[in-house]
C-alpha positions, 0 to 999 in steps of 0.5 A: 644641394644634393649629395651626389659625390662619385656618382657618373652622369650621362648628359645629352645635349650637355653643350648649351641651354638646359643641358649645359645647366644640368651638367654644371649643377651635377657636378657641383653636387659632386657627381663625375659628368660626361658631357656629350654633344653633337656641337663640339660645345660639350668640350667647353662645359666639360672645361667649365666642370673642370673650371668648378673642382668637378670631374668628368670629360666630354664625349661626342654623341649623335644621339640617333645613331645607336652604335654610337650611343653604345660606344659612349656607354662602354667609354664611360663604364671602361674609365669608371666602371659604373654609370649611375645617372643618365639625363637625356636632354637632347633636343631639337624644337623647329616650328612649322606649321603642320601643312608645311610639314614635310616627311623629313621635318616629321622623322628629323623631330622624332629621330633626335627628340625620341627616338634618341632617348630610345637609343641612348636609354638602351645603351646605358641600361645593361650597366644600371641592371648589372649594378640594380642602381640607376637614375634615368631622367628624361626631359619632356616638355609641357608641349605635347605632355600637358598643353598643345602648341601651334607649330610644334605637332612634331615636337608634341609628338615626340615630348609625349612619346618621352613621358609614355616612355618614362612611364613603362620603362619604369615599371620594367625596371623598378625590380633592378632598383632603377628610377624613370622620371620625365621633366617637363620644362616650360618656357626657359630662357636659353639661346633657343627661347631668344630665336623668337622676337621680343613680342613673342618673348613678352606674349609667353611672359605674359601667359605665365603666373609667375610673370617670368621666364624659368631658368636651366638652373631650375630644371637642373634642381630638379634634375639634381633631385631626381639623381640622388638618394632622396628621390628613391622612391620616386619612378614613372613621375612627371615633374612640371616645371613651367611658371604655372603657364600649364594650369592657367 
């Protein structure tokens, strides 16, 4: 477990899934969790970190509105007068195949998947610099950041984006003793892998080494880990969490 106790930490996407995982496994390390989501789903995981003895509280946050990012921060520095810890998980992923693309499924994946971690990343900085201490961890994805996929030329997009992303601003914000990392999640088994058929499941857990679906717990680890003090001197990386799938 990592020690994280006293520590605020920003999860987007924190109603289901990976961010729901994170959210929980932060706050079992110690750390106060601010829950947001645009579902309504963040008030109970901001109940179950209660639930666990934890702190925190749940906030609503359209990742792609910029404004709103900004109230959320200054919420949250207002109640605890620091932020030390930012996951943006925030995520959307429909397939479509690229010549049933439209505009409006191009700029609705890249507005929440990339443009978001911009506009959330952005509100949270001042506060990190001001401190000269922060952990950003975005979370990428294989597709796009390590292996291509059919149907997912949006998503792919917007996943490299994040980790090209993660790569400059941690050279930016090195010198303010804050740490920019990426993970990059394989198949996980959240209510979003079960939109596909049984067929399609099997196909995945048949392309994977490990012969299974990943859990949010273990991206959470990794989460858990970039967080805290142990990973100090670990900025600009790329963590691949992914059953092997990507080197096969």
């Amino acid at each position: 477990m990592a020690n994280l106790s006293g520590k605020v930490a920003i999860v987007t996407g924190a109603g289901q899934g990976i961010g729901r995982g994170i959210a929980l496994r932060l706050a079992r390390d110690g750390a106060i969790v601010v829950a947001t989501d645009i579902t309504g789903k963040e008030n109970e995981v901001a109940e179950e970190v209660r639930k666990l003895g934890g702190q925190g509280m749940a906030l609503r946050l359209d990742v792609t509105d910029g404004k709103m990012a900004e109230e959320v921060a200054r919420t949250v520095f207002d109640k605890y007068g620091h932020i030390d810890i930012l996951v943006n998980n925030a995520g959307i992923y429909p397939f479509k195949p690229f010549m049933e693309m439209t505009f409006n499924d191009w700029y609705r994946v890249i507005n929440v998947n990339l443009n978001g971690v911009f506009n959330v990343t952005r509100a949270v900085v001042p506060y990190m610099v001001k401190q000269k201490n922060g952990r950003i961890i975005n979370i990428a994805s294989i597709a796009g950041a390590v292996m291509g996929f059919m149907g997912l030329t949006h998503y792919s997009a917007s996943k490299a984006g994040i980790v090209g992303f993660t790569r400059a601003l941690a050279l930016e914000l090195a010198r303010y003793g804050i740490t920019v990392n990426a993970i990059a999640p394989g198949a996980i088994n959240t209510p979003g892998a079960a939109t596909g058929s049984e067929e399609q499941v099997r196909m995945m857990i048949n392309a994977i080494p490990m012969g299974k679906l990943g859990t949010p717990e273990d991206i959470a680890s990794a989460v858990a880990y970039l967080a805290s003090d142990e990973a100090s001197y670990i900025t600009g990386a790329l963590i691949v969490i992914d059953g092997g799938w990507s080197i096969t």
